[in-house]
C-alpha positions as CSV (number, residue, x, y, z in Angstrom):
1,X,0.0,0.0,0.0
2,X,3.1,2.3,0.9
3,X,4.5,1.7,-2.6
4,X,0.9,2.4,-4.4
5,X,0.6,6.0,-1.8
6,X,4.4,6.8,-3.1
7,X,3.8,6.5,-6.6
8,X,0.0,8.3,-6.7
9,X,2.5,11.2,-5.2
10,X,5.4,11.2,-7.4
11,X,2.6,10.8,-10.3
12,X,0.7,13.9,-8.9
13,X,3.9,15.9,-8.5
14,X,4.5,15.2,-12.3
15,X,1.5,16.3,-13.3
16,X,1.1,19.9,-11.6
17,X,4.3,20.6,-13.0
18,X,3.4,19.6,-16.4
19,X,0.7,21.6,-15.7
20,X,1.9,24.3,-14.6
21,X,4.9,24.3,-17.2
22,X,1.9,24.0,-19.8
23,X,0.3,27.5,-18.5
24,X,3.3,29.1,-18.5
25,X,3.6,31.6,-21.3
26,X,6.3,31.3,-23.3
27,X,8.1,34.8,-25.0
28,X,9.4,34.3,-28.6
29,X,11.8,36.7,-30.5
30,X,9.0,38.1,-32.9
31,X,7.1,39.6,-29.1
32,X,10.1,41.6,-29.9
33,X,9.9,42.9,-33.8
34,X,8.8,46.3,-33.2
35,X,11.7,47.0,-30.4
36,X,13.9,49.4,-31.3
37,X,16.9,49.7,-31.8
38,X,16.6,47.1,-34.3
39,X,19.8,44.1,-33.3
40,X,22.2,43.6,-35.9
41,X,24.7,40.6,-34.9
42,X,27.3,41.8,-37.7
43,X,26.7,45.3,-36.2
44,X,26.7,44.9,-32.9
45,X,29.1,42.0,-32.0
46,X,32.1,43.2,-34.2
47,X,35.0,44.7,-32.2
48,X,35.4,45.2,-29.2
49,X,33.2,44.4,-26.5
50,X,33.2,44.5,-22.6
51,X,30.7,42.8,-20.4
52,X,30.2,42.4,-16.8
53,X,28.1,40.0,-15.0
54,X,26.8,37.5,-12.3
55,X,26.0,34.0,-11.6
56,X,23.1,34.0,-8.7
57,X,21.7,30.7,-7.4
58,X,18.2,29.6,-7.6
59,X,17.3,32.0,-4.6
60,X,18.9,35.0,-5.6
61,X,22.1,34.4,-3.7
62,X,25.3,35.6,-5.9
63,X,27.2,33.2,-6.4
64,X,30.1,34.5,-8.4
65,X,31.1,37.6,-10.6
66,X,33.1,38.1,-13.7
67,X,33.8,40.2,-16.7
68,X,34.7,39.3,-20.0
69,X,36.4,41.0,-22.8
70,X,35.0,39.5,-26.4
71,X,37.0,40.1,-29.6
72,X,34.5,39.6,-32.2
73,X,34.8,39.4,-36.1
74,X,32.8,38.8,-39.4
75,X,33.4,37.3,-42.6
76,X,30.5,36.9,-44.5
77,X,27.9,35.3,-42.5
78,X,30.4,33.7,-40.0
79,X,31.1,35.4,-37.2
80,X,33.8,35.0,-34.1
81,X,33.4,36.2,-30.7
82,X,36.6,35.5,-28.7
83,X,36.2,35.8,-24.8
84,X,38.1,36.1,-21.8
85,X,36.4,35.7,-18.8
86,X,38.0,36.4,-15.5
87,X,35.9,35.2,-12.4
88,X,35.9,37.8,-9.2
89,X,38.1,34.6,-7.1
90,X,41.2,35.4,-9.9
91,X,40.1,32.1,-12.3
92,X,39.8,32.8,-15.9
93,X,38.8,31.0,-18.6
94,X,38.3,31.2,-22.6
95,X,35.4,30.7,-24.5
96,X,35.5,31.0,-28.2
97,X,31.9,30.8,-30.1
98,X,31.9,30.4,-33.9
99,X,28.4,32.0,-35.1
100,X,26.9,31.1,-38.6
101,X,23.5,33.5,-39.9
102,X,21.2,30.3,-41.3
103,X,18.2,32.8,-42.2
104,X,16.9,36.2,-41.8
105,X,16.6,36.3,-38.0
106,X,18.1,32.8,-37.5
107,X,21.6,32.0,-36.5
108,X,23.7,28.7,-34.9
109,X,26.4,29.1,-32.6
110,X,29.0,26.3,-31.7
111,X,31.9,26.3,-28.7
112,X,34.3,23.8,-27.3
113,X,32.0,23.7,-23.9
114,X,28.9,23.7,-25.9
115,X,26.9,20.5,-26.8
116,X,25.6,20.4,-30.1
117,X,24.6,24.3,-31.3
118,X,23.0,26.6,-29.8
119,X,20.2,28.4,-31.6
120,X,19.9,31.8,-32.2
121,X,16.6,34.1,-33.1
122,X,16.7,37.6,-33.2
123,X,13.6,40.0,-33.5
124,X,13.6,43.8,-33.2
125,X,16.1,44.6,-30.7
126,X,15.8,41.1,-28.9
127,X,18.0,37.8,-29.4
128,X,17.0,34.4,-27.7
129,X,19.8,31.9,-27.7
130,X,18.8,28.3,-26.4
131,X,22.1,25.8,-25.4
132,X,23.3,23.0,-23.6
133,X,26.5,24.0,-21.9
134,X,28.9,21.6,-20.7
135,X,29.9,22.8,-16.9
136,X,32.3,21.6,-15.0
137,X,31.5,22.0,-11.0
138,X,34.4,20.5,-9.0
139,X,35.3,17.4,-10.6
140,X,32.0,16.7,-12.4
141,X,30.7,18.2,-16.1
142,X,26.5,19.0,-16.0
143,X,25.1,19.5,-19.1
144,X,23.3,22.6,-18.4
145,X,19.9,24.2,-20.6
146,X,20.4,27.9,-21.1
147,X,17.9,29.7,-22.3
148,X,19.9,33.1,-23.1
149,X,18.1,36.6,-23.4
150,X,19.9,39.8,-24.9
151,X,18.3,43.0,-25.0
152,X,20.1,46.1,-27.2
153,X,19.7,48.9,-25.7
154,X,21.5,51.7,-27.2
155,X,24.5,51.4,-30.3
156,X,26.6,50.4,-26.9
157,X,24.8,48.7,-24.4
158,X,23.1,45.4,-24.2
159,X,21.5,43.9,-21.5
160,X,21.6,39.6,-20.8
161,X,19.5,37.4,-18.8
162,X,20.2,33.9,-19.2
163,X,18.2,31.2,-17.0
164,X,19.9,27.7,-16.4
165,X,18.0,24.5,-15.9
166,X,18.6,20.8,-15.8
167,X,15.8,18.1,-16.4
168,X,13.3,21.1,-16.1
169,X,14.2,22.5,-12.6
170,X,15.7,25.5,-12.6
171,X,19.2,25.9,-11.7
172,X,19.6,29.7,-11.1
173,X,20.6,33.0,-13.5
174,X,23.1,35.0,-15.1
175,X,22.8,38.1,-15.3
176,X,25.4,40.3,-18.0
177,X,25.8,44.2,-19.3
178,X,27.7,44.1,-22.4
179,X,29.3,47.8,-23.5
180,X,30.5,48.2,-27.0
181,X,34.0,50.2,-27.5
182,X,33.6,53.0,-29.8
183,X,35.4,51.7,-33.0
């Protein structure tokens, strides 16, 4: 009887949060295509740019800060952003994203620490990058979901909001403000 109780629970605990991941509304790029100013990836990530940011937990507690300096480049319709993070304990570490424009509005993104690509939508002055990341916490690699929001502000400034989650549950956020160097 224990066993059938357990299971009516863990079956119940599935199903309100199906349900309530079902109600949940869900923001697309195009809620964005009137925003202005208008994000151009070419435009905007070419040069020089400096960001600053956090990692908070999933109850707000800041966890650890960082900034990053991204080279970024364009040939064509394949871009490179270069970055160099370095954490507020003295780590650093390099990431290196190769971006590809597949469409329109539509671009893929691959990195050594990034499983598979990460997919990219941009509409109006709003990009939406969804990845699996491969982090390492102590001696262990998680493959992490990020569901990665950027915001342009201004020609300079961009604001990021990326929420992390593993089998559903959320993990926690990170929170970045990218600055553009004047060329």
């Amino acid at each position: 009887m224990k066993a059938v109780l357990k299971r009516l629970q863990i079956s119940g605990l599935l199903a309100v949060t199906l349900l309530l991941t079902a109600c949940g509304a869900t923001m697309k790029p195009a809620d964005y295509a009137a925003e202005q100013p208008a994000l151009n990836m070419q435009t905007y990530f070419n040069g020089t740019v400096d960001a600053w940011g956090m990692f908070q937990d999933r109850s707000g507690k800041v966890i650890k800060r960082f900034t990053v300096v991204m080279h970024c480049s364009w040939d064509g319709d394949t871009g490179v952003l270069d970055e160099d993070f370095t954490y507020s304990d003295g780590s650093k570490q390099k990431r290196v994203w190769t971006l590809k424009k597949v469409g329109e509005n539509r671009f893929i993104g691959t990195a050594a620490d990034v499983v598979g690509e990460a997919v990219g939508e941009v509409g109006g002055n709003a990009l939406n990058w969804k990845y699996v990341l491969a982090l390492p916490v102590g001696d262990a690699i998680y493959h992490v979901n990020f569901d990665d929001w950027m915001y342009q502000m201004d020609d300079q400034v961009m604001l990021n909001r990326a929420v992390m989650s593993k089998f559903g549950f959320r993990l926690g956020e990170v929170t970045l403000s990218f600055r553009k160097r004047p060329d």
